[in-house]
C-alpha positions as CSV (number, residue, x, y, z in Angstrom):
1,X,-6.3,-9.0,4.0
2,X,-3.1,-6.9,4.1
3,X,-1.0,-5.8,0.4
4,X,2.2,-4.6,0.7
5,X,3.8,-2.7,-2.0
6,X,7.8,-2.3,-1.8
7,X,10.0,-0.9,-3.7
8,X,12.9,-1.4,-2.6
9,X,13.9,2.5,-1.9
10,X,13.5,3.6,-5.3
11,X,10.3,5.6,-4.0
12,X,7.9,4.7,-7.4
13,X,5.1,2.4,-4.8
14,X,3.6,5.5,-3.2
15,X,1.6,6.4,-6.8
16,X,1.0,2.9,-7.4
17,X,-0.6,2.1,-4.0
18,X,-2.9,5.0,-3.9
19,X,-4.2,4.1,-7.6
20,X,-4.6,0.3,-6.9
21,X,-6.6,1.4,-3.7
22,X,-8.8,4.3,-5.8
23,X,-9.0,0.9,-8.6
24,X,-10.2,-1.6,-6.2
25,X,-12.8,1.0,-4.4
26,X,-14.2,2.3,-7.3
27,X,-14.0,-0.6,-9.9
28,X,-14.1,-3.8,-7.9
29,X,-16.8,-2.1,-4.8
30,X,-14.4,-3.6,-2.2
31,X,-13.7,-1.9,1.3
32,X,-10.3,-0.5,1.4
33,X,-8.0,1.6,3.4
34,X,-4.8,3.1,2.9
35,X,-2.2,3.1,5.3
36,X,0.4,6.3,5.3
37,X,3.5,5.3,7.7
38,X,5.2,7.9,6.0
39,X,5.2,11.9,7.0
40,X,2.3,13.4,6.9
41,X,1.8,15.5,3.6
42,X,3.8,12.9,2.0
43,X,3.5,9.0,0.5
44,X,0.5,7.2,-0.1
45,X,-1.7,10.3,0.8
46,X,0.0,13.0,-1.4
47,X,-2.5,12.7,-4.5
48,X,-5.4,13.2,-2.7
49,X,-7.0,16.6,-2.2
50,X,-7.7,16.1,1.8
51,X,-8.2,19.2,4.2
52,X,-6.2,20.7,6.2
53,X,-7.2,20.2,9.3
54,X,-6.5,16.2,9.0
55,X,-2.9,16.9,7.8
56,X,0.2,19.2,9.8
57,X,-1.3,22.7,10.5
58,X,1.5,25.6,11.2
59,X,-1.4,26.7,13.4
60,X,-2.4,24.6,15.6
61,X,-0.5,24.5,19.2
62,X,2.4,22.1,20.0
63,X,0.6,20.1,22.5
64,X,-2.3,19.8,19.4
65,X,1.0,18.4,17.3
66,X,2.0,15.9,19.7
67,X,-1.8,14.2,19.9
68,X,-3.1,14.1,16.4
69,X,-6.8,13.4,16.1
70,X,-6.7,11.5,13.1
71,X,-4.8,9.1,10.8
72,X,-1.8,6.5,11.5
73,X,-0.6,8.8,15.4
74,X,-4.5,8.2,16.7
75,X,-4.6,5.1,15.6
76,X,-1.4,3.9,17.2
77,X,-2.1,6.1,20.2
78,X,-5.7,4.3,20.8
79,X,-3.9,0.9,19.9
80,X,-1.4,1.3,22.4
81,X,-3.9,1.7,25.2
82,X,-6.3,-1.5,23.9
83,X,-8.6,1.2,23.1
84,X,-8.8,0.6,19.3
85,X,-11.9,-1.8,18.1
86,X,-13.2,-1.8,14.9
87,X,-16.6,0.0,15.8
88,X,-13.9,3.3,16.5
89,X,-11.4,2.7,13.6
90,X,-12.6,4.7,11.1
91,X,-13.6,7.4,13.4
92,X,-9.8,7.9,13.1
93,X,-9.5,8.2,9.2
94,X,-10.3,10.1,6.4
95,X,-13.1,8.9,3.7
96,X,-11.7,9.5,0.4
97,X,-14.6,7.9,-1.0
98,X,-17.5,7.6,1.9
99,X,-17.7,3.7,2.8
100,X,-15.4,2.7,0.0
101,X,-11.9,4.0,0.6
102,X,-10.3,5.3,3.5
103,X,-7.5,6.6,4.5
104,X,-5.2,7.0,7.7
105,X,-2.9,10.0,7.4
106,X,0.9,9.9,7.8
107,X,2.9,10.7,11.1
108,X,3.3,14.4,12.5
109,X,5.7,13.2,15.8
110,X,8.9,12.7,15.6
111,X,10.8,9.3,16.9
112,X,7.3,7.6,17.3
113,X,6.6,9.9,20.2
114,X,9.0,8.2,22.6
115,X,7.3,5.0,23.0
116,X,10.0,2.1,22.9
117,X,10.0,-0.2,19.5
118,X,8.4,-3.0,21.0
119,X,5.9,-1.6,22.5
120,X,5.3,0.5,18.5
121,X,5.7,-2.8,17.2
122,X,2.9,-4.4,19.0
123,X,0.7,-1.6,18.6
124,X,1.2,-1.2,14.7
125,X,0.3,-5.3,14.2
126,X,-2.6,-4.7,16.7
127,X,-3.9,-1.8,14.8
128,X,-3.5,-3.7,11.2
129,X,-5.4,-6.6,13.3
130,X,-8.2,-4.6,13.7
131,X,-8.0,-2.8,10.7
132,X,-8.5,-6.0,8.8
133,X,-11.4,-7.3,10.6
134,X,-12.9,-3.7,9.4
135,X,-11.6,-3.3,5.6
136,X,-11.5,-6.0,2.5
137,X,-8.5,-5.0,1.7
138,X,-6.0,-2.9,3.7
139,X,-2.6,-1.7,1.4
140,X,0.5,-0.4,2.8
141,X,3.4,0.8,1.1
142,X,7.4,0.7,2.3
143,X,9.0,3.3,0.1
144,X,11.6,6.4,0.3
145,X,10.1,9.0,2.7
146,X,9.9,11.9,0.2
147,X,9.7,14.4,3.0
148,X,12.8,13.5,5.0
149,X,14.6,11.5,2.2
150,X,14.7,8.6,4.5
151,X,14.0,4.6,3.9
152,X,12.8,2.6,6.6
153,X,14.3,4.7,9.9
154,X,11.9,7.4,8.6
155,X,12.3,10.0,12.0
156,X,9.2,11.3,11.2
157,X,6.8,8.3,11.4
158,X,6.9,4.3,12.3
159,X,8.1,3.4,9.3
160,X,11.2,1.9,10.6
161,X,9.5,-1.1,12.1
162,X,7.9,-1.9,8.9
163,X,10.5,-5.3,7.9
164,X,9.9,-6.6,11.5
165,X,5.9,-6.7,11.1
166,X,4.7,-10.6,10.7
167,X,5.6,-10.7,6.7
168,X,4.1,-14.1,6.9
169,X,0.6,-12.4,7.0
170,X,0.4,-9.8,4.1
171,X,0.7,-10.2,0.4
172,X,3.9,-8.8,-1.0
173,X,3.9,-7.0,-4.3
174,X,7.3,-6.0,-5.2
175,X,7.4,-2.7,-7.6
176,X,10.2,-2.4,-9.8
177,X,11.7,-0.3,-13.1
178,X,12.0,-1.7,-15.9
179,X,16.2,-2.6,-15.6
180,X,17.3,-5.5,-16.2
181,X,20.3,-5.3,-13.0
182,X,17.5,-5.0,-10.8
183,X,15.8,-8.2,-12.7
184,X,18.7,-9.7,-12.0
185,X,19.1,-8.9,-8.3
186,X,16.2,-10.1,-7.6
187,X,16.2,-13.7,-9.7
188,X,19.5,-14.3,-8.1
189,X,18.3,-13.6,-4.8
190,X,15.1,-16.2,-5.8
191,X,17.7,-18.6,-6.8
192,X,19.4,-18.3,-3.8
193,X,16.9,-18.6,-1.3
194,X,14.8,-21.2,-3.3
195,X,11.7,-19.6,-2.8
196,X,9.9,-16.1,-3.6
197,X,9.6,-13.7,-1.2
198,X,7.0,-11.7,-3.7
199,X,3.4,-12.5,-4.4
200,X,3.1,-10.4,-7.7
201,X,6.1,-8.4,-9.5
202,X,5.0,-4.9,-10.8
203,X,7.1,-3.1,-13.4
204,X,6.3,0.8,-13.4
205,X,6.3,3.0,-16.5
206,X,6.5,-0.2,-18.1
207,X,7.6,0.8,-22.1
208,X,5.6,-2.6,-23.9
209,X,8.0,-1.6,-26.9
210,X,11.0,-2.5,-25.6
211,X,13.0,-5.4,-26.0
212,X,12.4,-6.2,-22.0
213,X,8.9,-6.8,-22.5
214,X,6.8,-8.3,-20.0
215,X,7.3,-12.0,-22.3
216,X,10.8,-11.9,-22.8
217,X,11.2,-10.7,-18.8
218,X,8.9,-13.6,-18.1
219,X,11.0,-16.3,-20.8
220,X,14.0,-15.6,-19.3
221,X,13.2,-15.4,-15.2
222,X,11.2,-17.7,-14.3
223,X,10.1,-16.0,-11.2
224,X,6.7,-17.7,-10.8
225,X,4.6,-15.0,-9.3
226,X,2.9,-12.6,-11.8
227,X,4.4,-10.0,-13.4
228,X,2.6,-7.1,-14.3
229,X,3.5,-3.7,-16.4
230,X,2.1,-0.4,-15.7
231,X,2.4,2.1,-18.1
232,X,3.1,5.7,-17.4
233,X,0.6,8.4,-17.8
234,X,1.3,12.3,-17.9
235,X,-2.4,12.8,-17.3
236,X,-2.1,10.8,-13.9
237,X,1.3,12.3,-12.9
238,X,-0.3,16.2,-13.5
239,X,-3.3,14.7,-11.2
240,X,-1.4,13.4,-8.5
241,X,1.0,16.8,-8.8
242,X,-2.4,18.6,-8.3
243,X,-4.1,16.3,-5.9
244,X,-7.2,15.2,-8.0
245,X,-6.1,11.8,-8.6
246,X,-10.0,10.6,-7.6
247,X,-11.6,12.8,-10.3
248,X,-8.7,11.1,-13.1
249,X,-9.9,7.5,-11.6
250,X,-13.5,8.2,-11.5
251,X,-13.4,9.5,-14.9
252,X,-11.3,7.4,-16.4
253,X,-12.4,3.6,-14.7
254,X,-15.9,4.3,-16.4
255,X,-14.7,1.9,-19.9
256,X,-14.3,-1.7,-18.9
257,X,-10.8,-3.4,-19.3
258,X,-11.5,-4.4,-23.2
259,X,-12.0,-0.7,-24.0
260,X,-8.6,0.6,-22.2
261,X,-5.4,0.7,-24.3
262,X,-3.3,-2.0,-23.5
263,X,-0.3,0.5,-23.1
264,X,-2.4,2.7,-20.5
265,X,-2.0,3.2,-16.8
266,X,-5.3,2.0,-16.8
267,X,-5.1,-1.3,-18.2
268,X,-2.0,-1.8,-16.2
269,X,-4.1,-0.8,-13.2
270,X,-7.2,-3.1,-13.6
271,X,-4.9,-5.7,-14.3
272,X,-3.0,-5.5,-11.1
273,X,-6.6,-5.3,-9.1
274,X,-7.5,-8.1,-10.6
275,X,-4.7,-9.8,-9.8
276,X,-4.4,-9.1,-6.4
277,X,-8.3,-9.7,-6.0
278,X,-7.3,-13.2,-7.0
279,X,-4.1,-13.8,-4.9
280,X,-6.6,-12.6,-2.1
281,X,-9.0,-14.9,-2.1
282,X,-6.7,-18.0,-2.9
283,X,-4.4,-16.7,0.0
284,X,-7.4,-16.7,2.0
285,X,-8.4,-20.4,0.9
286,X,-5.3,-21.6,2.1
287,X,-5.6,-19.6,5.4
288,X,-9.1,-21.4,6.0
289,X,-7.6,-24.9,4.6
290,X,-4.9,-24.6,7.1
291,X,-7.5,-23.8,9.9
292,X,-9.1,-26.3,9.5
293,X,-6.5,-28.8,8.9
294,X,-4.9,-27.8,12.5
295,X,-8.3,-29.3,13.7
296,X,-9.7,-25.6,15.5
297,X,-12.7,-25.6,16.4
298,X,-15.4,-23.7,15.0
299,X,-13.1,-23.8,11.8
């Protein structure tokens, strides 16, 4: 099953998608991988400690540039030519933690190599195809490219083909501050539409002692997804800064929910897994209900 976190170009998902995918690994022993269609050295992958030699090295020959040997360039490359299957995928991503979590590196090309949009676009939904026959769950993020400062028409990756992938087909978690203009953006936009284009809300470096408090939020927009708060932590931000945000999970996932603060990143992050574990499997109840419904065989 495919999660997408948005934000909406405020660039606060990349933090959040790495430490639901270290929380779900780790805590809830479920395959995952993480999906960087950002720059390389950038995103999703920018907390983790990975070597060198999977990311952009000043050393290695332009021709070495131009055919990357792992992450999301491989994987699109090998898609492209029907050459992708899930006994090869992960032979093309990095193990964060070995048969848990894995990850596929952001873009080193530049304008997606030259290959035409549609032909990228049918390459990136084959590649999540097989990616999800591979992986429980696989998470990927649309956020502000950090390294070029661009949304969306990021030069340096695919990222600007994101919107047009089958949305119908992934879980939507929508990440937001805690403001209520953007609270009211998106309630208007619900009201206007008559339906939710979310799964889940998430509110980052949620503050539980303000007056827009996950209740009051919830009393007065009646958004009917969840909506979840996730505290800030200057322990996490210094690991992520230093790249050892799987020694802060590993150490500090060992209490069970009951024993985390309830104004901890932690809390907030278990809470979210859990929430998502559960829109999982009742999205995938429907998926086999409607399967079956349509009268295919072997359903």
């Amino acid at each position: 099953m495919r999660i997408v976190l948005s934000d909406n170009g405020n660039g606060i998902s990349d933090e959040l998608a790495a430490a639901v995918g270290l929380t779900i690994a780790l805590k809830y022993q479920r395959k995952v991988l993480l999906v960087n269609e950002q720059c390389t050295e950038s995103g999703v992958e920018y907390g983790f400690n990975i070597p060198k030699m999977t990311l952009v090295d000043k050393t290695m020959s332009q021709a070495d540039l131009q055919l990357p040997e792992h992450g999301v360039d491989a994987l699109l490359r090998l898609s492209s030519n029907q050459r992708l299957t899930k006994q090869n995928i992960t032979d093309y991503t990095y193990p964060i933690i070995p048969g848990r979590l894995d990850l596929a590196s952001g873009s080193k090309t530049t304008n997606h190599g030259g290959v035409s949009s549609e032909i990228w676009k049918t390459s990136m939904e084959s590649m999540y195809s097989v990616a999800e026959r591979v992986y429980d769950i696989v998470i990927r993020n649309q956020s502000v490219c950090r390294k070029c400062s661009s949304l969306i028409m990021c030069p340096c990756s695919q990222s600007y083909i994101n919107n047009e992938i089958e949305r119908e087909s992934e879980i939507n978690i929508l990440i937001m501050e805690q403001k209520r203009s953007d609270f009211e953006q998106v309630y208007k936009r619900y009201q206007e539409n008559n339906r939710m284009d979310y799964q889940a809300i998430v509110i980052s470096n949620y503050d539980g002692n303000s007056k827009w408090s996950i209740n009051n939020i919830k009393r007065k927009y009646d958004f009917q997804v969840p909506v979840i708060g996730v505290s800030s932590d200057t322990r996490f931000k210094d690991a992520w800064n230093d790249k050892e945000i799987v020694r802060f999970f590993r150490r500090n996932l060992l209490l069970p929910k009951q024993g985390q603060k309830r104004d901890s990143l932690v809390y907030g992050m278990l809470e979210l897994s859990e929430a998502l574990l559960k829109i999982v499997v009742q999205t995938s109840s429907l998926a086999k209900r409607d399967l079956c419904s349509s009268g295919v065989k072997g359903a």
